[in-house]
C-alpha positions in Angstrom: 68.6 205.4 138.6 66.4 202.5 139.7 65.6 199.0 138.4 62.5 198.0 139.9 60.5 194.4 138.9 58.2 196.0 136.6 61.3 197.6 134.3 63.2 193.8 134.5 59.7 192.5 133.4 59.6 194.5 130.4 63.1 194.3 129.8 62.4 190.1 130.2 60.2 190.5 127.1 61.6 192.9 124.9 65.2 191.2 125.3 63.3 187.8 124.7 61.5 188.9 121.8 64.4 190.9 120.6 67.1 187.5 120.8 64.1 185.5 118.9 63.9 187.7 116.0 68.1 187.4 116.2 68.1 183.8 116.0 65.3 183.4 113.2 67.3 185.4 111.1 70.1 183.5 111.2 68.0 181.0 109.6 66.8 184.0 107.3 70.4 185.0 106.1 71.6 181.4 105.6 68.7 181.4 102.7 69.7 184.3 101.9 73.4 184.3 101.2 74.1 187.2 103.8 75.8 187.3 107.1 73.7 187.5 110.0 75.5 190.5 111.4 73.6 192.6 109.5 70.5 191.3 110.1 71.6 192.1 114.2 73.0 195.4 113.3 69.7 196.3 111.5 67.5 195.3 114.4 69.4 197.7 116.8 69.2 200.6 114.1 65.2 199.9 114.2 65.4 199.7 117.8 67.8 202.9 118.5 66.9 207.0 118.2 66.6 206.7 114.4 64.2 204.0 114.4 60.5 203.3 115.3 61.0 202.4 118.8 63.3 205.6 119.4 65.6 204.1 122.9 68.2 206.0 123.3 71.9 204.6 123.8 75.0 207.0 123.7 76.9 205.5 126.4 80.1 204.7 124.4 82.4 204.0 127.6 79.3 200.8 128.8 79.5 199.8 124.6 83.1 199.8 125.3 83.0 197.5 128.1 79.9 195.4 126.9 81.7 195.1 123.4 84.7 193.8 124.9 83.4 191.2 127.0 81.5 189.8 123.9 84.4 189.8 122.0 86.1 187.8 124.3 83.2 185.4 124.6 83.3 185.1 120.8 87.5 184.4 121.2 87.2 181.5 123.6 84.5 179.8 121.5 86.6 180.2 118.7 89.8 178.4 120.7 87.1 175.8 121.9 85.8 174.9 118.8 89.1 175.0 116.4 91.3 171.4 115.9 94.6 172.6 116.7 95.4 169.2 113.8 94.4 171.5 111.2 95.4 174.6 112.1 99.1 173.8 112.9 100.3 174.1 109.5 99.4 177.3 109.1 100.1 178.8 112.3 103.0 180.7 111.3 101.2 182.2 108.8 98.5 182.8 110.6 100.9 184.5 113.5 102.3 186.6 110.9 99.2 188.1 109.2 98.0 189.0 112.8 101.2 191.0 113.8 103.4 192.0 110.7 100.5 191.5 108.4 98.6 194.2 111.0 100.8 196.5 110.9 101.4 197.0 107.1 97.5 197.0 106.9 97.6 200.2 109.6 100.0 201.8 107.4 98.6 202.0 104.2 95.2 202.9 105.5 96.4 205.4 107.3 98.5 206.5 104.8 95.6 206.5 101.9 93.4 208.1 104.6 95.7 211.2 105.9 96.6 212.0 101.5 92.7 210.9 100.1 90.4 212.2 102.5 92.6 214.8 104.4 92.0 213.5 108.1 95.0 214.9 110.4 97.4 211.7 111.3 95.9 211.1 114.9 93.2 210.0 113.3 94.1 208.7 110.0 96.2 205.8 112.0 93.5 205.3 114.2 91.1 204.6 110.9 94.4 202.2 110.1 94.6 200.5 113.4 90.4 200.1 113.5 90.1 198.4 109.9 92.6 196.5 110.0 91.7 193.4 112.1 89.8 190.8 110.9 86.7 189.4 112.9 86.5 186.2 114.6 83.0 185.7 114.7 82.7 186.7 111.2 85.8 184.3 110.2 84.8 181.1 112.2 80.8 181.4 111.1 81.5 182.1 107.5 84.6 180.1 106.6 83.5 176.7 108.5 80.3 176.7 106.5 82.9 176.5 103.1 84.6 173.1 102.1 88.5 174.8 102.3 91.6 173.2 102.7 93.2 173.2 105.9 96.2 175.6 105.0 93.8 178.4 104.4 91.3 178.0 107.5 93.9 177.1 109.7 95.6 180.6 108.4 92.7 182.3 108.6 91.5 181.7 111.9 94.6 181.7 113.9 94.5 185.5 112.3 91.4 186.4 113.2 91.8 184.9 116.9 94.8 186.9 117.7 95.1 189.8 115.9 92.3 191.9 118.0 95.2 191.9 120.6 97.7 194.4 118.9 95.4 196.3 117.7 93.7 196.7 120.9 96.6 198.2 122.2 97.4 200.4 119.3 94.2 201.8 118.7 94.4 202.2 122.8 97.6 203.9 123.0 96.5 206.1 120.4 93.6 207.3 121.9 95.0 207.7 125.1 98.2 210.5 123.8 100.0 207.8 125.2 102.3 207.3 121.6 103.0 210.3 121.7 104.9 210.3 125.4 106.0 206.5 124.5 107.7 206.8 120.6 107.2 204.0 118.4 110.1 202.3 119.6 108.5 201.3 123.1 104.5 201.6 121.5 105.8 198.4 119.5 107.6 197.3 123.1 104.4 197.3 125.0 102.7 195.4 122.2 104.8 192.5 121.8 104.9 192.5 126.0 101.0 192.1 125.6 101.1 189.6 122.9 104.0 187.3 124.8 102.5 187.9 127.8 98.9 187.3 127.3 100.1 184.1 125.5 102.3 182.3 128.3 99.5 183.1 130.5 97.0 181.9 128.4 99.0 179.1 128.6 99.4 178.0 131.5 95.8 178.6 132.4 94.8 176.1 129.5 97.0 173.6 130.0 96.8 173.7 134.6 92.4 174.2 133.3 92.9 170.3 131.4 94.5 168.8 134.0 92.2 169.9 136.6 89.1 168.8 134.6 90.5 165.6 133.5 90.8 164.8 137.8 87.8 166.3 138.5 84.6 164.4 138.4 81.6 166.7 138.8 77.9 165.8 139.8 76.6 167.0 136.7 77.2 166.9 133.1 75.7 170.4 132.2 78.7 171.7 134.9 81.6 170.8 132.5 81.1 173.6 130.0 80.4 176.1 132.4 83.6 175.2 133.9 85.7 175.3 130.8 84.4 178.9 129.9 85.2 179.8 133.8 88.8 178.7 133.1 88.8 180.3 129.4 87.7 183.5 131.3 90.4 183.5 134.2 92.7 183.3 131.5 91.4 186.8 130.3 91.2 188.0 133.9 94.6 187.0 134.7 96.1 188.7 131.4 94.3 191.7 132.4 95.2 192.1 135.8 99.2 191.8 134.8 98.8 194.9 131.9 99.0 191.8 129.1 96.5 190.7 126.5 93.3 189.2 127.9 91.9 188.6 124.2 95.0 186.6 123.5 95.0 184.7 126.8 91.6 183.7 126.8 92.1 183.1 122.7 95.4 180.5 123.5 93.5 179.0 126.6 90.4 177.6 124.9 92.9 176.3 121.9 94.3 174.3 124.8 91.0 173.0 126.7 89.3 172.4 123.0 91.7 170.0 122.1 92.4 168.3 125.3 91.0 165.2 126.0 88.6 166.7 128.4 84.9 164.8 129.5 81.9 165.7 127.2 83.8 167.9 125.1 80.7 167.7 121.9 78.3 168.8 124.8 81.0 171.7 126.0 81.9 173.3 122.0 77.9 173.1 121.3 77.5 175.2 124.6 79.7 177.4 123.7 78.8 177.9 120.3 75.4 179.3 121.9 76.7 181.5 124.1 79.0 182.5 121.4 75.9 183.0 119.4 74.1 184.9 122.2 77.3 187.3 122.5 77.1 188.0 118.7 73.5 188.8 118.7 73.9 190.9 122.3 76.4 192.8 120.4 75.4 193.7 116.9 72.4 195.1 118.0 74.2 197.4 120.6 76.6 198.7 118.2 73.2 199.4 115.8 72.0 200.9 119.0 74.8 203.2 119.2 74.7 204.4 115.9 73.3 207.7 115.2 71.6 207.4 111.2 70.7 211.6 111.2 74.6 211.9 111.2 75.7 210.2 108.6 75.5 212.1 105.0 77.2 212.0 101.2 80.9 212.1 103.2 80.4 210.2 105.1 79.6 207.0 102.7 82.2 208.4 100.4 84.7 208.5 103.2 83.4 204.9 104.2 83.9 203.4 100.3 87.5 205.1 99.7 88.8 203.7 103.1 87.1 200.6 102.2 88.5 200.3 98.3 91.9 200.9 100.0 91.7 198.2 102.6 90.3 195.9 100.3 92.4 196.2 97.4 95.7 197.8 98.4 96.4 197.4 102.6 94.9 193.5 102.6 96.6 191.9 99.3 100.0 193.4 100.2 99.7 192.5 104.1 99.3 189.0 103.0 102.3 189.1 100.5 104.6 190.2 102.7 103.5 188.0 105.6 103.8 184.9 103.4 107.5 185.6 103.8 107.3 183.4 106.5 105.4 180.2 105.1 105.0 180.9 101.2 101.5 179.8 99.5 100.7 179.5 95.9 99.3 182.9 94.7 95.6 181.5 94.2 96.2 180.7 97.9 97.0 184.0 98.8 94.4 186.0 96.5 92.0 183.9 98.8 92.9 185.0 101.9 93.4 188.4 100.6 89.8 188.3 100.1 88.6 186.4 102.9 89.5 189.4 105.2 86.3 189.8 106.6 85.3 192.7 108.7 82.3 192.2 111.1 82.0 193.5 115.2 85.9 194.1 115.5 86.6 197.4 113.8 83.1 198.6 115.3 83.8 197.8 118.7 87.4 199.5 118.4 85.5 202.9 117.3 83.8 202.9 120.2 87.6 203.6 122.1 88.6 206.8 120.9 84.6 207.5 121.7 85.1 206.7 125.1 88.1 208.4 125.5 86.5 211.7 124.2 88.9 211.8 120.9 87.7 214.6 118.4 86.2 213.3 115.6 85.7 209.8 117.1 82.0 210.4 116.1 82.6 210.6 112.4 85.2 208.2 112.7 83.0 205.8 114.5 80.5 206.6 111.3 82.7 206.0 108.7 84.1 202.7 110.2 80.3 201.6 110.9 79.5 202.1 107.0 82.3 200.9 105.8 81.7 197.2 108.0 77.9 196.9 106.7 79.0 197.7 102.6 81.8 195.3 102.3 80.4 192.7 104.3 77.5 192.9 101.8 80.3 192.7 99.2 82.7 190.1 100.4 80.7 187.9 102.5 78.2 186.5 99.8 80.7 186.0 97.3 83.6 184.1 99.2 82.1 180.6 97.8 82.3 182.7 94.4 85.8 183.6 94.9 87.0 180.1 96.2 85.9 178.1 93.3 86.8 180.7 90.6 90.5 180.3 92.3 90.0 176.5 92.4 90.6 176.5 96.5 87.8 175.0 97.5 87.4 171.0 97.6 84.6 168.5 97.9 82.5 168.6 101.3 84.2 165.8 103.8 81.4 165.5 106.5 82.4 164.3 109.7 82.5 160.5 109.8 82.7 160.2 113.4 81.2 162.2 116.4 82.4 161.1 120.3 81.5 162.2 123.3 83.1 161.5 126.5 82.2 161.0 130.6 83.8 159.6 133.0 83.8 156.4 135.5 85.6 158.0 138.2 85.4 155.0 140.6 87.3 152.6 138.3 89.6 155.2 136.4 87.8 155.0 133.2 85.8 156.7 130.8 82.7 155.9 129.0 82.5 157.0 125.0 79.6 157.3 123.1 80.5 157.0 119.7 77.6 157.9 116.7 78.6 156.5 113.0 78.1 158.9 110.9 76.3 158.8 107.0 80.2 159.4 105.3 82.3 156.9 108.3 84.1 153.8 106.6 83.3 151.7 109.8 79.8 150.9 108.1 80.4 147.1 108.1 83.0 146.5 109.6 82.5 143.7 112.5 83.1 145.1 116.3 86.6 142.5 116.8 87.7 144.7 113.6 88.1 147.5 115.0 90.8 146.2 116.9 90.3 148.2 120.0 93.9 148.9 122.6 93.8 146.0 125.4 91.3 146.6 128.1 89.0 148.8 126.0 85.6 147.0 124.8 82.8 147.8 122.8 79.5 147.7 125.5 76.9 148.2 123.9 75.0 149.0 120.3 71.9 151.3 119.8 70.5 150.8 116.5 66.9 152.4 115.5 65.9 152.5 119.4 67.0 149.0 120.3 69.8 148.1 122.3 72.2 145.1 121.1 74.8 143.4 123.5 77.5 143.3 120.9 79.8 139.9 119.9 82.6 139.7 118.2 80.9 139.3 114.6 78.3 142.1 114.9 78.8 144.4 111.8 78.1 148.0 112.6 75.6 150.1 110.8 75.8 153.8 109.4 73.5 155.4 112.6 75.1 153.1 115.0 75.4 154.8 118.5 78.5 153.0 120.5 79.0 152.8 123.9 82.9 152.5 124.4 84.6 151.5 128.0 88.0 152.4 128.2 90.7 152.8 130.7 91.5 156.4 131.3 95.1 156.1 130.2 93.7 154.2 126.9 91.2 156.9 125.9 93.3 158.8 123.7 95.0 155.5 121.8 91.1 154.4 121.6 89.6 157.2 120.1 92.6 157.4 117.6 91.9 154.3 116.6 88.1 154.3 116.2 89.0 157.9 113.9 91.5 155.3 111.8 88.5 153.2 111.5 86.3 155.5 110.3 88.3 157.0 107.7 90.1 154.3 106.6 87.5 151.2 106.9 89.0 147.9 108.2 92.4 147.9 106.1 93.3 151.1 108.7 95.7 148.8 110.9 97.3 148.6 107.7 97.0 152.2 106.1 98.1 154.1 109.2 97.3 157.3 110.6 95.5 159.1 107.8 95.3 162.5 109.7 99.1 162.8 109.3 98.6 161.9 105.5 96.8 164.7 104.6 98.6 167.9 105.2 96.9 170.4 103.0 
């Protein structure tokens, strides 16, 4: 098959067109309470062999590939773009949820689908191992949007942005026959390998990727987040290559580089946010390509709400009480994040696996799971904000007070901070020899309304106030710290401390 200019021109224009309509109706479902994934997913059901347009896609082993590599785009801007400050204390939860919590989820499914719908048990576990993973892009675009403490995002998300590893490799194994030649004993082996594996080299690729690019002065500032995705992605490559867990290398990797004191980090996270964005959009609508609508029928949506009703109300609620062992939460807590187990691209892009390993019945398997993602997203989606204030979770909106963003003055070993004071910061008033900067750091300059002020001692800083902050390299971190004790805490913060280590929750 040939790709000559005139099909890459009409390809230009329907993918431009098609990636338009995508990111309009994000704006669209933010009005109207729904997630945008179904939006995406309805636009590749128009576009596929049941819609208007009638292109044909049944290439299961390229939605395979294509779904995977989206999936890990969607990981590393997850890692990127999550403060490791609040998501520590709820990291053993979190760890638990995506491993133990995992597989008590796959074994109730599987059990309520082999006994309520009579699908042999090759295929009952796979409908276990498929469902049971929550979605990062659905977690991280949903959640952040919703004032919650930090013990339930931080929980949530360090779920969703490893537990697409084990079941990876379960609903792999599975598909393969390979459980069958392996046992249980050394199918849980090789999973815990991946995981461990996938993570140490993650590791080390994050933390070798931080030091490089805090040495590193490149000739352009657009360079530094294609860099940091380049080093998120040899993370992935590198797990791959050794038989471990890309999706939790590249997942621990961008944890590292988002929170290292790396130049023009705000510029890096909002880059990857769009291509993040991109990869969501790219992959909804291929999975609503792949779907065929003449072959679902009445079982099929039946099939779809019974596996659902189990999963939501039986497999989640008693995977998160038994992973609470580990870190207990108040029961309003842990009714939350029952609930909050959303479903999005994950369990879709898993079908297409046992489809592209030729797995009988992957078709209606790959229906079932594909109706059962669209109804209970409609369901729980919409009505998390619902849920968190009848359970009396959710707390008042604490907007950012401070935004920085970072380059560096390689020549003299320092960096450059341009710190904007934000509508809710405490620093409004304050006078710039307040702020009690470490030695050698200065305040260099004040923008305020378009015009540029030379700063003394005595000037008081304004809410709008866009600083520009020398520091020595080896200051940055104690400066930054500061200016954040500042912001939070007004002038008195010399006296007040830290408050990020005051509030735990």
């Amino acid at each position: 098959m040939t790709f000559d200019v005139h099909q890459l021109d009409v390809f230009v224009l329907v993918g431009a067109v098609v990636t338009l309509a995508a990111i309009l109706a994000v704006r669209l479902s933010a009005g109207v309470g729904l997630p945008s994934l179904l939006f995406y997913l309805f636009i590749g059901v128009l576009l596929g062999e049941g819609g208007p347009f009638g292109i044909q896609f049944d290439d299961a082993q390229l939605a395979h590939a294509l779904g995977f590599g989206a999936l890990a785009v969607i990981l590393a801007e997850g890692g990127l773009t999550t403060d490791w400050r609040q998501m520590r204390s709820s990291v053993r939860l979190g760890m638990s949820l995506a491993t133990v919590g995992v597989a008590v989820s796959v074994a109730v499914v599987a059990v309520g689908a082999h006994y309520l719908l009579g699908l042999p048990w090759e295929l009952a576990i796979l409908l276990g191992a498929i469902c049971s993973p929550t979605d990062a892009a659905a977690v991280f675009s949903v959640l952040r949007a919703l004032p919650l403490p930090k013990r339930l995002t931080g929980a949530l998300e360090a779920e969703s942005g490893l537990n697409d590893a084990p079941t990876v490799v379960l609903v792999g194994i599975i598909s393969t026959g390979a459980v069958g030649e392996s046992g249980l004993l050394e199918t849980g082996g090789i999973i815990v390998f991946e995981l461990l594996a996938g993570g140490l080299v993650g590791a080390a690729c994050g933390f070798a990727g931080a030091w490089v690019m805090r040495r590193v002065a490149l000739p352009s500032s657009g360079l530094y987040p294609l860099a940091v995705l380049c080093l998120a992605f040899t993370a992935y490559g590198a797990a791959s290559a050794l038989h471990a867990s890309g999706f939790a290398a590249i997942y621990v990797a961008a944890l590292i580089l988002g929170n290292s004191e790396l130049p023009h980090r705000v510029a890096t996270r909002s880059f990857a946010e769009g291509v993040a964005w991109l990869a969501q959009i790219g992959l909804f609508v291929m999975l609503g390509l792949l779907l065929s609508p003449s072959r679902i029928d009445l079982d099929t949506v039946v099939q779809a709400l019974v596996t659902g009703l189990v999963l939501t109300l039986v497999a989640r609620p008693l995977s998160v009480l038994v992973s609470s062992v580990v870190q207990p939460m108040a029961p309003r807590d842990l009714a939350f994040i029952s609930w909050a187990g959303l479903r999005g691209a994950v369990p879709i892009v898993l079908a297409t696996i046992p489809l592209s390993e030729g797995v009988e019945g992957a078709d209606d398997l790959f229906d079932i799971v594909f109706v059962m993602v669209v109804v209970y997203t409609l369901l729980t989606g919409p009505t998390l904000p619902w849920v968190a204030r009848r359970l009396r979770v959710a707390r008042r909106s604490q907007p950012r007070g401070l935004d920085v963003e970072a380059a560096p003055l390689d020549r003299i070993a320092a960096d450059l901070l341009q710190v904007t004071i934000a509508p809710s910061s405490k620093m409004h008033g304050v006078e710039v020899g307040e702020l009690r900067l470490p030695q050698g750091a200065s305040v260099s300059l004040v923008i305020r309304s378009g015009e540029v002020i030379v700063p003394e001692r005595r000037t008081v800083l304004r809410h709008g106030d866009d600083l520009l902050v020398v520091t020595p390299r080896k200051l940055r971190e104690a400066t930054e710290a500061r200016m954040r004790q500042v912001s939070e805490s007004g002038r008195l913060a010399l006296w007040l401390g830290d408050p990020s280590r005051r509030d735990k929750d």
